[in-house]
PDB file of the backbone (N, CA, C, O) and the ligand in Angstrom, with CONECT records:
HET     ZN  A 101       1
ATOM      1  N   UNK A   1      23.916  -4.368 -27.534  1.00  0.00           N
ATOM      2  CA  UNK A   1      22.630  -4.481 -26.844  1.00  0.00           C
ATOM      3  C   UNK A   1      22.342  -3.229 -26.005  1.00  0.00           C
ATOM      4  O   UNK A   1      23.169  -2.548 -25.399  1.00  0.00           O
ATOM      5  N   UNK A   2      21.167  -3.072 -26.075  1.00  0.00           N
ATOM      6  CA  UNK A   2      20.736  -1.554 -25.647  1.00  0.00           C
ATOM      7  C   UNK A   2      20.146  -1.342 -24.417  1.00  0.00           C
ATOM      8  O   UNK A   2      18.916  -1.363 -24.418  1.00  0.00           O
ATOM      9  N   UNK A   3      20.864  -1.086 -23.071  1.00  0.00           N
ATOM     10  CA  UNK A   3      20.226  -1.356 -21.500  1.00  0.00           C
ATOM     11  C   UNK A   3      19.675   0.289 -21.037  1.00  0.00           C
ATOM     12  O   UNK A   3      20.168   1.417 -21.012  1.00  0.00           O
ATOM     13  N   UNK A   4      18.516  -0.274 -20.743  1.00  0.00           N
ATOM     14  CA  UNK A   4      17.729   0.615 -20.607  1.00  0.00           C
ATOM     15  C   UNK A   4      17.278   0.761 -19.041  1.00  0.00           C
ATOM     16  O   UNK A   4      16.408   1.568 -18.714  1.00  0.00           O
ATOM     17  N   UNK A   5      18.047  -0.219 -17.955  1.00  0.00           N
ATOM     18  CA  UNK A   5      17.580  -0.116 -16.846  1.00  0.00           C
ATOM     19  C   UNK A   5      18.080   1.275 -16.041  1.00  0.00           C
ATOM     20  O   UNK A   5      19.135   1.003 -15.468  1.00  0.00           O
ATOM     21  N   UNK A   6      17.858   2.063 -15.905  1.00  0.00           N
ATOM     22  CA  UNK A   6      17.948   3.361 -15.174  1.00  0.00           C
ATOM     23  C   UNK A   6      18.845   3.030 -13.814  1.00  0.00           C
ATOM     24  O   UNK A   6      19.949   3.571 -13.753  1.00  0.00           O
ATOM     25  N   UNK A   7      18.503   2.320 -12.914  1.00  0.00           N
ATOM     26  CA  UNK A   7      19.358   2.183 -11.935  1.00  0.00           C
ATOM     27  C   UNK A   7      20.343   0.945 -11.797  1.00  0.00           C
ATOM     28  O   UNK A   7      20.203  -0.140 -12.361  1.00  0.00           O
ATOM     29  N   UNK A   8      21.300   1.295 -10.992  1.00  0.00           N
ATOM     30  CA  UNK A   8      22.533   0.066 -11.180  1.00  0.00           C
ATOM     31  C   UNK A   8      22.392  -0.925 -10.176  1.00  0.00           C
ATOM     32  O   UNK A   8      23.017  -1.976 -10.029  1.00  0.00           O
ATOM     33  N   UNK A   9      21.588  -0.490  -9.593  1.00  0.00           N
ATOM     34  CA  UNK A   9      21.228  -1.537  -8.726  1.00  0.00           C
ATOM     35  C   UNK A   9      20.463  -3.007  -9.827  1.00  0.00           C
ATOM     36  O   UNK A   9      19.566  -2.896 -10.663  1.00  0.00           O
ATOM     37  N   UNK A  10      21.276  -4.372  -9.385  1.00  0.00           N
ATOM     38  CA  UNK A  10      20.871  -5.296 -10.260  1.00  0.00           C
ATOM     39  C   UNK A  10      19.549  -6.009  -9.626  1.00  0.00           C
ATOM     40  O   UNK A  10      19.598  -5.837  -8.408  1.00  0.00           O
ATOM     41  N   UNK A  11      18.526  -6.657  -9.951  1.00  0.00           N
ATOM     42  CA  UNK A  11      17.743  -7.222  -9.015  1.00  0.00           C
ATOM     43  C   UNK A  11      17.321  -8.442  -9.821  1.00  0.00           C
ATOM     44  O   UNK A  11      16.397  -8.203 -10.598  1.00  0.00           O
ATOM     45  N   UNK A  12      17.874  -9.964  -9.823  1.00  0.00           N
ATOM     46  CA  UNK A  12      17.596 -10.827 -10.488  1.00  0.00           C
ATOM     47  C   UNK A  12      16.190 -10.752 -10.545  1.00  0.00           C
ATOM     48  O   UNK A  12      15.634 -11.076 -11.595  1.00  0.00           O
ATOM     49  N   UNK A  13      15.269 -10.223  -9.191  1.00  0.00           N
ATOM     50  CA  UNK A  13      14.089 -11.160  -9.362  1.00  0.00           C
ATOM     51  C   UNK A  13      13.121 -10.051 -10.285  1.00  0.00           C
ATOM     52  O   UNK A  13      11.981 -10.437 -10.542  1.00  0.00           O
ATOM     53  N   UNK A  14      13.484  -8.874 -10.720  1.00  0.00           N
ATOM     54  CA  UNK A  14      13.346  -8.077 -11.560  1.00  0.00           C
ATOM     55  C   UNK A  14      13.270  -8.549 -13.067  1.00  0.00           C
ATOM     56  O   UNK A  14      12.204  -8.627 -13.677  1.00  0.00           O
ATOM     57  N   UNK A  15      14.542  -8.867 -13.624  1.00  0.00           N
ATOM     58  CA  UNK A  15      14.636  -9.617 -14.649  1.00  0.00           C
ATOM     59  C   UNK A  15      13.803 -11.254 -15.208  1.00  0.00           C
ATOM     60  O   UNK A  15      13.297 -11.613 -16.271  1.00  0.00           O
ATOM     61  N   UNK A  16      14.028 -11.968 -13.744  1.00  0.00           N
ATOM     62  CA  UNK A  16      12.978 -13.020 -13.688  1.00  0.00           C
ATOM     63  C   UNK A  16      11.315 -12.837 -14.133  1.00  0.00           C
ATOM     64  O   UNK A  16      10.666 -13.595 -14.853  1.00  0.00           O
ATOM     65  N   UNK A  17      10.891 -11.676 -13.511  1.00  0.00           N
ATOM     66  CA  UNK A  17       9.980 -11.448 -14.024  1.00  0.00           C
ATOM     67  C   UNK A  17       9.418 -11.050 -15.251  1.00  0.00           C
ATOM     68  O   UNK A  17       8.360 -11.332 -15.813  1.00  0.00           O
ATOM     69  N   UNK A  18      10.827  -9.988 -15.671  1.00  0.00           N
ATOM     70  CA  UNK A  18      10.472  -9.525 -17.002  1.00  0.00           C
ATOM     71  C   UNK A  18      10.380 -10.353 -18.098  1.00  0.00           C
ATOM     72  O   UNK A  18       9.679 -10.099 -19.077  1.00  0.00           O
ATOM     73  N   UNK A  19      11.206 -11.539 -17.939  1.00  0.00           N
ATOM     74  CA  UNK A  19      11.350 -12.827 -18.795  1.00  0.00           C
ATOM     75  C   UNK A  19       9.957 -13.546 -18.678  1.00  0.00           C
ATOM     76  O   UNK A  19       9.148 -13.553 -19.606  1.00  0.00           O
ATOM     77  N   UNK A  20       9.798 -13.997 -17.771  1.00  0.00           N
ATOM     78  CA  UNK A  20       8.724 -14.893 -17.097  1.00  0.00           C
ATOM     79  C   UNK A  20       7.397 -14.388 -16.889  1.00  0.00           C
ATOM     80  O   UNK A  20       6.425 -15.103 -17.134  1.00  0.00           O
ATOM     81  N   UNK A  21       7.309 -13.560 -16.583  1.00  0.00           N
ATOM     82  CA  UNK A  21       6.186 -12.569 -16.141  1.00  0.00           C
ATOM     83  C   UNK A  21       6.126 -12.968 -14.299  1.00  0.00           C
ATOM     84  O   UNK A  21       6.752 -13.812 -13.658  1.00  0.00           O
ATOM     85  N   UNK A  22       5.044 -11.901 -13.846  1.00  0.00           N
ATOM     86  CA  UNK A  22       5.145 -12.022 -12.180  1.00  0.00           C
ATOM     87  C   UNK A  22       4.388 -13.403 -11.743  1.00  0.00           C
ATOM     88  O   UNK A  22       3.512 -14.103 -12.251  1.00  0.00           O
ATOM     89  N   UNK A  23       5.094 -13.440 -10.654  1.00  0.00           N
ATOM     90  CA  UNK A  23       3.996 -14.482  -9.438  1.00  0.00           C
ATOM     91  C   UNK A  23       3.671 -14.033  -8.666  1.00  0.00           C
ATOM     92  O   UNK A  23       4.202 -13.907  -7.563  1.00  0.00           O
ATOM     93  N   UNK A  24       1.998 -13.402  -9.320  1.00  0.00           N
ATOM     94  CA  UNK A  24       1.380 -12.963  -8.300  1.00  0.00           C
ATOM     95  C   UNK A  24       0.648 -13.787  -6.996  1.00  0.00           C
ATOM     96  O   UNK A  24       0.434 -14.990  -7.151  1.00  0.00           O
ATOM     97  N   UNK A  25       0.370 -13.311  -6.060  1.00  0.00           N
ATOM     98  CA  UNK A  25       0.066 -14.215  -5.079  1.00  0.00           C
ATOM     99  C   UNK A  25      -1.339 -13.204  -4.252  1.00  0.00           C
ATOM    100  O   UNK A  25      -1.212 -11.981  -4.325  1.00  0.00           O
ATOM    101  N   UNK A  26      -2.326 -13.644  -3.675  1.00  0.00           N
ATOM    102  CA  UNK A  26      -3.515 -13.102  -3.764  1.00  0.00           C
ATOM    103  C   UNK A  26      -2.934 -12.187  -2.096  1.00  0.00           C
ATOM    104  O   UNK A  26      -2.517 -13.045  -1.318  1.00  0.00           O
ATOM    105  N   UNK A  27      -2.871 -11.155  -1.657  1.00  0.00           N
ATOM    106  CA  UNK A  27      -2.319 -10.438  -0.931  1.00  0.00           C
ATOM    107  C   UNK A  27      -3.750  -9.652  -0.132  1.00  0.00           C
ATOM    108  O   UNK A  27      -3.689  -9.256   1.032  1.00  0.00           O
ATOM    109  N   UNK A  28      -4.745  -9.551  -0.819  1.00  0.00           N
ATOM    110  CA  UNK A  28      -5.978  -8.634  -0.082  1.00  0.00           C
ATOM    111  C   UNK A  28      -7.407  -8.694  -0.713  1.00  0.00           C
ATOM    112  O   UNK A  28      -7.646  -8.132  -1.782  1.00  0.00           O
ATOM    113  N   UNK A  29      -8.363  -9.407  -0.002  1.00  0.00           N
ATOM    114  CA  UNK A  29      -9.957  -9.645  -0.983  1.00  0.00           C
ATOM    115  C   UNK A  29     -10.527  -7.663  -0.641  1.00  0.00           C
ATOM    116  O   UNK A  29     -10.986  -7.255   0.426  1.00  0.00           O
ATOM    117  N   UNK A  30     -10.358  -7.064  -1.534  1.00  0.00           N
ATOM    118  CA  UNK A  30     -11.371  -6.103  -1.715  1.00  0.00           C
ATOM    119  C   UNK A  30     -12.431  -5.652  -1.500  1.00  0.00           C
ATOM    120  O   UNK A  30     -12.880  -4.789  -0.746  1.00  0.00           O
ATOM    121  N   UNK A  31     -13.050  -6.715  -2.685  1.00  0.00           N
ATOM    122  CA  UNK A  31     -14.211  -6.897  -2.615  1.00  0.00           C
ATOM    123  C   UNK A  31     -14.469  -8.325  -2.842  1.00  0.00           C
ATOM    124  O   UNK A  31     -13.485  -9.061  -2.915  1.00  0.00           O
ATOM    125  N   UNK A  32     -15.830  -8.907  -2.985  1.00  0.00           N
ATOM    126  CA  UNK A  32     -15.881 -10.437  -4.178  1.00  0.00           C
ATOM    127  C   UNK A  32     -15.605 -10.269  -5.103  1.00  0.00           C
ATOM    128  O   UNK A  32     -15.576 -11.344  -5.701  1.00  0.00           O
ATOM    129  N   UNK A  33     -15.294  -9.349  -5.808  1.00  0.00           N
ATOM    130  CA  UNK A  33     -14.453  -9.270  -7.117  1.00  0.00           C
ATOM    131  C   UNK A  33     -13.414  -8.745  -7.500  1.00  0.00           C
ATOM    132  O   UNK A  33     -12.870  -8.988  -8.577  1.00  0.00           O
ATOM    133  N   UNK A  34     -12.883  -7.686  -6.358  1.00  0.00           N
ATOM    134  CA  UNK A  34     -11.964  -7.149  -6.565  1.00  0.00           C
ATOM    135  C   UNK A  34     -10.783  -7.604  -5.500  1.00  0.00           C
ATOM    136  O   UNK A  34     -10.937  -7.640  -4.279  1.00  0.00           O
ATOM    137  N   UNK A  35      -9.597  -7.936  -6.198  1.00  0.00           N
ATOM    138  CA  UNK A  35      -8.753  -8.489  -5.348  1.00  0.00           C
ATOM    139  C   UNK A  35      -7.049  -7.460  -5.760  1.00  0.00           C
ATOM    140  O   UNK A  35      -6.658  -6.819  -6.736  1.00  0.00           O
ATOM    141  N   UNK A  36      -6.523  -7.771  -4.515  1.00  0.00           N
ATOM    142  CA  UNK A  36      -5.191  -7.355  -4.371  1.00  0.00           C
ATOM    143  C   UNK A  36      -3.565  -8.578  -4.285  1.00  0.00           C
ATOM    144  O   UNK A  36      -3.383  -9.456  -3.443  1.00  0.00           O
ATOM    145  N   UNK A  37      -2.734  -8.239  -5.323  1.00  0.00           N
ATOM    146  CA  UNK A  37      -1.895  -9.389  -5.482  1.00  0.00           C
ATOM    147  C   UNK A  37      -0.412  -8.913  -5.555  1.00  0.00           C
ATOM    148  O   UNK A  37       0.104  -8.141  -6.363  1.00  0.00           O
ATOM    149  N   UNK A  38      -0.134  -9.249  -5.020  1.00  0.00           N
ATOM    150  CA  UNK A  38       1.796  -9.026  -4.673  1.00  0.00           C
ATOM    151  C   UNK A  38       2.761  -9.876  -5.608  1.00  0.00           C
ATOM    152  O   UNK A  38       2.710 -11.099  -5.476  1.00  0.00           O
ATOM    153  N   UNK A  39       3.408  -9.475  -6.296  1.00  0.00           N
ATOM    154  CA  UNK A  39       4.113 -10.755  -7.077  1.00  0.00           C
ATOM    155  C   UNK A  39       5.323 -11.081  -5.819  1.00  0.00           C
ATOM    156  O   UNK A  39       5.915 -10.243  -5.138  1.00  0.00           O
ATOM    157  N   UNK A  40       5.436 -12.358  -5.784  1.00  0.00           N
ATOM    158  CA  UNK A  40       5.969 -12.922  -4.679  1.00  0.00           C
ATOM    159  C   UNK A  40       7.904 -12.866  -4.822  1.00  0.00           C
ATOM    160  O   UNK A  40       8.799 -12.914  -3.978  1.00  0.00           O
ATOM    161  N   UNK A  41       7.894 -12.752  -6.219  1.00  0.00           N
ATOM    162  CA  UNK A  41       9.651 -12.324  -6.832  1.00  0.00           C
ATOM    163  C   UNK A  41      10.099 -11.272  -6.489  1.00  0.00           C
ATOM    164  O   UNK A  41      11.213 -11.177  -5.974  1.00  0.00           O
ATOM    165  N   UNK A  42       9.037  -9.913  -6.787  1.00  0.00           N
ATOM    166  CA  UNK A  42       9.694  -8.629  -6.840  1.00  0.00           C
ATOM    167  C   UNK A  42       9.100  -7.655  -6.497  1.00  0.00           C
ATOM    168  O   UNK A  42       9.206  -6.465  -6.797  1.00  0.00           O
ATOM    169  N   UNK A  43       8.116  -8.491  -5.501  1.00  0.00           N
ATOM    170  CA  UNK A  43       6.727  -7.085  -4.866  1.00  0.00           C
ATOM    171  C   UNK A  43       6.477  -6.421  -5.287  1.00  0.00           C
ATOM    172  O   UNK A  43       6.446  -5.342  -4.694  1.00  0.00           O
ATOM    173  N   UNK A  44       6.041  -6.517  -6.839  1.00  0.00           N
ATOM    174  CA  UNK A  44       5.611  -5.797  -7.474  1.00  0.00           C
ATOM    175  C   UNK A  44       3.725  -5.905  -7.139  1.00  0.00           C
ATOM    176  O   UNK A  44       3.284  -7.052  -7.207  1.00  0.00           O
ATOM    177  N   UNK A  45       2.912  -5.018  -6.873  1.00  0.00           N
ATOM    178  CA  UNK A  45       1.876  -5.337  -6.624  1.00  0.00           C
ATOM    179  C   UNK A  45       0.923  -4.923  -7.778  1.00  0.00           C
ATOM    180  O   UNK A  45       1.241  -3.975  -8.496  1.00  0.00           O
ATOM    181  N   UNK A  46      -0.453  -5.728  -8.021  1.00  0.00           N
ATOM    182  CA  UNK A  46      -1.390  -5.321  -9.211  1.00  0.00           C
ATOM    183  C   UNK A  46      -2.824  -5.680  -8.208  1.00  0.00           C
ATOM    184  O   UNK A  46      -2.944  -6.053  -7.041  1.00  0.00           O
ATOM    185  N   UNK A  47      -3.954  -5.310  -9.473  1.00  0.00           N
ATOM    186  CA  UNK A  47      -4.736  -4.907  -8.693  1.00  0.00           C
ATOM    187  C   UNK A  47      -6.043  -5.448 -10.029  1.00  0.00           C
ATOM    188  O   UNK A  47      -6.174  -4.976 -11.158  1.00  0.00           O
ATOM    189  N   UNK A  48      -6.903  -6.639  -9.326  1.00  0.00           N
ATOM    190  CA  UNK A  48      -7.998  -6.604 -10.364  1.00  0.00           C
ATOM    191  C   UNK A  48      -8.923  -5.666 -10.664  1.00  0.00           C
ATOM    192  O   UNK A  48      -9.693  -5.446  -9.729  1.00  0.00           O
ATOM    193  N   UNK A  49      -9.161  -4.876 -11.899  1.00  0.00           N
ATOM    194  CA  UNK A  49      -9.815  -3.336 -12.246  1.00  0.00           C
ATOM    195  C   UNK A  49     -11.364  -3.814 -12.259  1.00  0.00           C
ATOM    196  O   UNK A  49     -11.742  -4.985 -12.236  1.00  0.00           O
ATOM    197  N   UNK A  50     -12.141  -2.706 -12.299  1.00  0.00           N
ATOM    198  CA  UNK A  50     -13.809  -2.742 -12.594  1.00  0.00           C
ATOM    199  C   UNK A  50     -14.022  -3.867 -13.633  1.00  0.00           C
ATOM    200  O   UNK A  50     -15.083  -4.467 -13.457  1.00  0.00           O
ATOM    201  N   UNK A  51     -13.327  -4.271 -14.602  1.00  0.00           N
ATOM    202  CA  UNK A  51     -13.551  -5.353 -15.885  1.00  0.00           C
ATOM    203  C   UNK A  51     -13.098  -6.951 -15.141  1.00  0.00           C
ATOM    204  O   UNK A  51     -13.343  -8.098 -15.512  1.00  0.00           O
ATOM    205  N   UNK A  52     -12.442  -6.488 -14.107  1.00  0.00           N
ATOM    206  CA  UNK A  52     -12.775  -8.080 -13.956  1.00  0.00           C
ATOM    207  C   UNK A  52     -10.777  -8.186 -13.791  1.00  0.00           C
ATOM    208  O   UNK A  52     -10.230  -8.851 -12.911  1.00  0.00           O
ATOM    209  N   UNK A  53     -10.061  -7.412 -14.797  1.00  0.00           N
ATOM    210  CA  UNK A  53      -8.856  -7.729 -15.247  1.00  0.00           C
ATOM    211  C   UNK A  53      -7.701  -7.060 -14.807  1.00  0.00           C
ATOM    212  O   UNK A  53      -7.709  -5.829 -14.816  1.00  0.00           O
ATOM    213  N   UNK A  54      -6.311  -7.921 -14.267  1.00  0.00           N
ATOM    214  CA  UNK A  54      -5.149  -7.435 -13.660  1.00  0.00           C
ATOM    215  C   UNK A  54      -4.806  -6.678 -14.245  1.00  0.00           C
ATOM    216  O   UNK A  54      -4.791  -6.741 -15.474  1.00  0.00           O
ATOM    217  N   UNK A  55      -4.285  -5.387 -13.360  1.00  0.00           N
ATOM    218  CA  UNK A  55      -3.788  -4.364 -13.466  1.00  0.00           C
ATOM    219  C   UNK A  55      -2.845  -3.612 -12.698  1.00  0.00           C
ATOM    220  O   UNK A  55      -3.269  -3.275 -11.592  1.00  0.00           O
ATOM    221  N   UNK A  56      -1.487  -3.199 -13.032  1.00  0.00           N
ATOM    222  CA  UNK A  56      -0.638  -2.652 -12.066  1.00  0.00           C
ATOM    223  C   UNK A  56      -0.985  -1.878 -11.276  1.00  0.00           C
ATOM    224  O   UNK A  56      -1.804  -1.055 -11.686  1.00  0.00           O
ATOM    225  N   UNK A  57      -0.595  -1.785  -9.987  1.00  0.00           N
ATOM    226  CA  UNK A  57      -1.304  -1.144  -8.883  1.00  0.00           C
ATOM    227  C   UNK A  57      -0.472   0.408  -8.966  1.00  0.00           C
ATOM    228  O   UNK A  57       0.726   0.631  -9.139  1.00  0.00           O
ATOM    229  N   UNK A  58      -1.570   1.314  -8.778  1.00  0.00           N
ATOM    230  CA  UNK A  58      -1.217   2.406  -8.883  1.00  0.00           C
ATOM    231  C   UNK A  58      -1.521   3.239  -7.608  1.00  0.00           C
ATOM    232  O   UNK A  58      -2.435   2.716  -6.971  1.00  0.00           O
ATOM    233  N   UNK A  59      -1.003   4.455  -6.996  1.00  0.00           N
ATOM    234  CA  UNK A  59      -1.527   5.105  -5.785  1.00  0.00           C
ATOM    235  C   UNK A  59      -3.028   5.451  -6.015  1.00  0.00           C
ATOM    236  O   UNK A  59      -3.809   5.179  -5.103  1.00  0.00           O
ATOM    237  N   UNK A  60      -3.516   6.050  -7.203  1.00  0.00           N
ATOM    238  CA  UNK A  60      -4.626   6.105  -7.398  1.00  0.00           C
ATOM    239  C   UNK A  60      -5.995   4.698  -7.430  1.00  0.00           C
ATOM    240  O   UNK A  60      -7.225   4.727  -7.397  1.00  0.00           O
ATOM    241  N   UNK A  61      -5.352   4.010  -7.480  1.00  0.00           N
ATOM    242  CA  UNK A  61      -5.636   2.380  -7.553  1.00  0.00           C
ATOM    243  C   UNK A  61      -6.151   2.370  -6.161  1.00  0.00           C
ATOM    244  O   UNK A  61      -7.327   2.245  -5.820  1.00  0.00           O
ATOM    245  N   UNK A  62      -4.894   2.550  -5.251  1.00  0.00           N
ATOM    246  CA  UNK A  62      -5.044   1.920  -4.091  1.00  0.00           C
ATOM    247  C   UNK A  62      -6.443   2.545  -3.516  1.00  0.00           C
ATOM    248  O   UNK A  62      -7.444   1.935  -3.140  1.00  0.00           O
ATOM    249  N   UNK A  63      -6.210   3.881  -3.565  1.00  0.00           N
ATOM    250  CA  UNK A  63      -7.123   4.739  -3.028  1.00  0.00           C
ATOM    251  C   UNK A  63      -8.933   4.214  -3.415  1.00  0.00           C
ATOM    252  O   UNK A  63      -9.919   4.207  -2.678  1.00  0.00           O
ATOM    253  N   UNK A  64      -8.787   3.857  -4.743  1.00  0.00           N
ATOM    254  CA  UNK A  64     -10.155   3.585  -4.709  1.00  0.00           C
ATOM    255  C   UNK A  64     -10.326   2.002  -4.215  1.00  0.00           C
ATOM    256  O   UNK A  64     -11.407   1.665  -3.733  1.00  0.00           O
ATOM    257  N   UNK A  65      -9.375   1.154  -4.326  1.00  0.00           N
ATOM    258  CA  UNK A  65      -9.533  -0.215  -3.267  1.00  0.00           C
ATOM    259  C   UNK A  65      -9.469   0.038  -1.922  1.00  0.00           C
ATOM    260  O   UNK A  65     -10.089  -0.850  -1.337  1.00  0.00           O
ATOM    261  N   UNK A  66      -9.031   0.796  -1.200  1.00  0.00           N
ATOM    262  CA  UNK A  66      -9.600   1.236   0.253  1.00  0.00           C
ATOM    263  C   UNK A  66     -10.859   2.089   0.477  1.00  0.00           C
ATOM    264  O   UNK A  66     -11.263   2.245   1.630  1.00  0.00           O
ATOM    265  N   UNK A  67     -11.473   2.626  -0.516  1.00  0.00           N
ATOM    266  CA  UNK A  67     -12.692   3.293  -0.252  1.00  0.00           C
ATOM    267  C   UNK A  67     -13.762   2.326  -0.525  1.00  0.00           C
ATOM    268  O   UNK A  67     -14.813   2.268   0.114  1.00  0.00           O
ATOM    269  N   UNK A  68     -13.382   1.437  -1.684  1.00  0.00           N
ATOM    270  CA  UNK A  68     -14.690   0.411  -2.266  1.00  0.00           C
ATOM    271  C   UNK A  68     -14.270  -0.668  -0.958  1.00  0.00           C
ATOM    272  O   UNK A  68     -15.153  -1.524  -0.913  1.00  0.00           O
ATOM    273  N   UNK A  69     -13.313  -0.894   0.024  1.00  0.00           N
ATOM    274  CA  UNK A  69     -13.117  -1.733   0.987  1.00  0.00           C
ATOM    275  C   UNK A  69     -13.641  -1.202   1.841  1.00  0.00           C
ATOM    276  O   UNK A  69     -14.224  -2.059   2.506  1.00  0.00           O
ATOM    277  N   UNK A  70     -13.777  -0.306   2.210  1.00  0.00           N
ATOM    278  CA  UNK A  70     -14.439   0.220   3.134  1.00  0.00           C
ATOM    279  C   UNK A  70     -16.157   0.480   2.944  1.00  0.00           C
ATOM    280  O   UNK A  70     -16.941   0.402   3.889  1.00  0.00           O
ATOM    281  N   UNK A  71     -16.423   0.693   2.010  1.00  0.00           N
ATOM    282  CA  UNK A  71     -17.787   0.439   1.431  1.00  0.00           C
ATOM    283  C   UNK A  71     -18.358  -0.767   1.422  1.00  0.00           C
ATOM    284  O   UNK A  71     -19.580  -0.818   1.560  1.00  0.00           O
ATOM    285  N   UNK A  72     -17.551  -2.053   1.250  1.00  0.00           N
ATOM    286  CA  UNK A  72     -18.126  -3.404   1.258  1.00  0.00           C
ATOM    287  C   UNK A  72     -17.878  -3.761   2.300  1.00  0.00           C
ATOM    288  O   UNK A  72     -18.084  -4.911   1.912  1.00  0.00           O
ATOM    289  N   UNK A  73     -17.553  -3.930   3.562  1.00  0.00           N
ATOM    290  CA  UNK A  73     -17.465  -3.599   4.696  1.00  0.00           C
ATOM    291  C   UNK A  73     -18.755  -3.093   5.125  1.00  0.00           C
ATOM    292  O   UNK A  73     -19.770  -3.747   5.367  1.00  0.00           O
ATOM    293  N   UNK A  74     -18.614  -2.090   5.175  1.00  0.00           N
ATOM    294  CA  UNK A  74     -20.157  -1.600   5.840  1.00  0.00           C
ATOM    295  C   UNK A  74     -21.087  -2.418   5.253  1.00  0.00           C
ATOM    296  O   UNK A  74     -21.690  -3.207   5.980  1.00  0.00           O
ATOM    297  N   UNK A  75     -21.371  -2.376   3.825  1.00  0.00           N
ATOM    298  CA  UNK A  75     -22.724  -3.146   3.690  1.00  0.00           C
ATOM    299  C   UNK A  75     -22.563  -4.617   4.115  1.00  0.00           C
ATOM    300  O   UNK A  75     -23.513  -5.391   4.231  1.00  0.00           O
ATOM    301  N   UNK A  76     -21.339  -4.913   4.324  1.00  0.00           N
ATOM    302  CA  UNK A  76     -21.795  -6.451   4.687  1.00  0.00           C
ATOM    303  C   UNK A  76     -22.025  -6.864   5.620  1.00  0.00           C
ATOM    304  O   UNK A  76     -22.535  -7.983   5.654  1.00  0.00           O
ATOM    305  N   UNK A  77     -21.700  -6.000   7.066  1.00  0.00           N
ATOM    306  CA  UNK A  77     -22.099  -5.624   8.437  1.00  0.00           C
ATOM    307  C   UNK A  77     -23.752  -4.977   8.746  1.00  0.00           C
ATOM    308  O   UNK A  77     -24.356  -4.948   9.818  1.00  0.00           O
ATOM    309  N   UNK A  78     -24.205  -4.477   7.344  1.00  0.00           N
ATOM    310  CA  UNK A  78     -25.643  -3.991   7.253  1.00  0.00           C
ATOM    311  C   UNK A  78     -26.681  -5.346   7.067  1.00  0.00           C
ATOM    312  O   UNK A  78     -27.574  -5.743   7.816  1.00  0.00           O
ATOM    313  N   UNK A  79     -26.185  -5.898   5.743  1.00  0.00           N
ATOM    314  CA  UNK A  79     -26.917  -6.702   5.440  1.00  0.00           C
ATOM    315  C   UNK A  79     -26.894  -8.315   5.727  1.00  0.00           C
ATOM    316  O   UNK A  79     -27.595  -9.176   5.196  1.00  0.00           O
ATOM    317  N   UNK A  80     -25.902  -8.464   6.704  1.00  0.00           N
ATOM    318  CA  UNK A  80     -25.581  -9.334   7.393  1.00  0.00           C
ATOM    319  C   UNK A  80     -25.303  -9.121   8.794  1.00  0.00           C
ATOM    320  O   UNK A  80     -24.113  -9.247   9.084  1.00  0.00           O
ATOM    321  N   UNK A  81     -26.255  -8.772   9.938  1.00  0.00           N
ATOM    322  CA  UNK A  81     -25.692  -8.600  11.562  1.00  0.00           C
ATOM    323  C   UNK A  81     -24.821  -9.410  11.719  1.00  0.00           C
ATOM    324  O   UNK A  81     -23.628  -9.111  11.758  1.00  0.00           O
ATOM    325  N   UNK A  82     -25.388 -10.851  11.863  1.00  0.00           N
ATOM    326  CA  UNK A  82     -24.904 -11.892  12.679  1.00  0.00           C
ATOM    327  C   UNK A  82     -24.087 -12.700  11.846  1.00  0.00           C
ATOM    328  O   UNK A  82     -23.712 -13.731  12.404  1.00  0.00           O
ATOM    329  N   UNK A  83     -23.701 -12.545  10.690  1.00  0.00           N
ATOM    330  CA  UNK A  83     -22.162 -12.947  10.634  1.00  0.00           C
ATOM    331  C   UNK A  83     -21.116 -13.093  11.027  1.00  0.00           C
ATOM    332  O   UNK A  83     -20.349 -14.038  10.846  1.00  0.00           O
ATOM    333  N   UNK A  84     -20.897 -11.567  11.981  1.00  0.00           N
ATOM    334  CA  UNK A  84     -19.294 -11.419  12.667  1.00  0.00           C
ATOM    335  C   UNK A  84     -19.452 -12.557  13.994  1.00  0.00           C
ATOM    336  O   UNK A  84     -18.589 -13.083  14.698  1.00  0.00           O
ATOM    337  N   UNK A  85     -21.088 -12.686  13.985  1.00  0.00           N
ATOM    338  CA  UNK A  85     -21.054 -13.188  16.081  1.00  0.00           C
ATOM    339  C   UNK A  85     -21.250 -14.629  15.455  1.00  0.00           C
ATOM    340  O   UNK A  85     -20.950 -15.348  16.407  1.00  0.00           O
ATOM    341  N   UNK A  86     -21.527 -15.332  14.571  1.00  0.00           N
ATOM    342  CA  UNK A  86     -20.810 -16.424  14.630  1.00  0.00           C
ATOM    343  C   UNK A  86     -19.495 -16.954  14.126  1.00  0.00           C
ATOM    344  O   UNK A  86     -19.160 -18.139  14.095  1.00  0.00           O
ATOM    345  N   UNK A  87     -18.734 -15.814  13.699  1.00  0.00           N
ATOM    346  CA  UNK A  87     -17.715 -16.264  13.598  1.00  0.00           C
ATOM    347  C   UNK A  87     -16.702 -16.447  14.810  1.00  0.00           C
ATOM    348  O   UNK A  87     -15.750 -17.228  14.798  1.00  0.00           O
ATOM    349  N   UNK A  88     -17.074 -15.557  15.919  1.00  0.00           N
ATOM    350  CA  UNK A  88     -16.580 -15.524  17.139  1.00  0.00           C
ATOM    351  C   UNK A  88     -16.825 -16.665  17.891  1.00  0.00           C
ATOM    352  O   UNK A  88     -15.971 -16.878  18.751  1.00  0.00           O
ATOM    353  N   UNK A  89     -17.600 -17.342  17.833  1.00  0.00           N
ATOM    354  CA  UNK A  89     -18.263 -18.865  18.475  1.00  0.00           C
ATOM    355  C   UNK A  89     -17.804 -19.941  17.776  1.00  0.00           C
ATOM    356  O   UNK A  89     -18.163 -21.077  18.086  1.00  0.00           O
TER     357      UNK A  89
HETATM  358 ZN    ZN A 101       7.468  -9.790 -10.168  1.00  0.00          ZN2+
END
């Protein structure tokens, strides 16, 4: 059998996943459509793309989910004032 894991470090919840696939768990709303998810085994994190569909989270990833977070943010503070002040009440 042919092991291809690069480091010797063993990590069951590594393997668990690879068998099983991840449990992701919803970790950050984006946007309303774009969400951020942590697999809860092996912190592996993914990231729902422009199509709607999970995708491994990449540094380049992140970068545009903190700019489009920061963009939906503002407009929702634009087009909604008084949202934040009743949530405070
Ligand atoms: Zn995992």
């Amino acid at each position: 059998m042919k092991n291809t894991t690069p480091s010797s470090a063993f990590s069951f919840s590594k393997i668990y996943c690879s068998l099983f696939g991840h449990n992701y768990v919803l970790s950050k709303n984006v946007t309303h459509h774009i969400k951020e998810y942590t697999c809860s085994h092996c912190g592996e994190q993914a990231t729902t793309n422009s199509r709607g569909r999970l995708e491994a989270m990449t540094p380049k990833l992140k970068e545009i989910n903190n700019a489009l977070a920061s963009v939906h943010a503002k407009k929702l503070a634009r087009t909604n004032p008084d949202s934040t002040l009743q949530a405070a009440s």
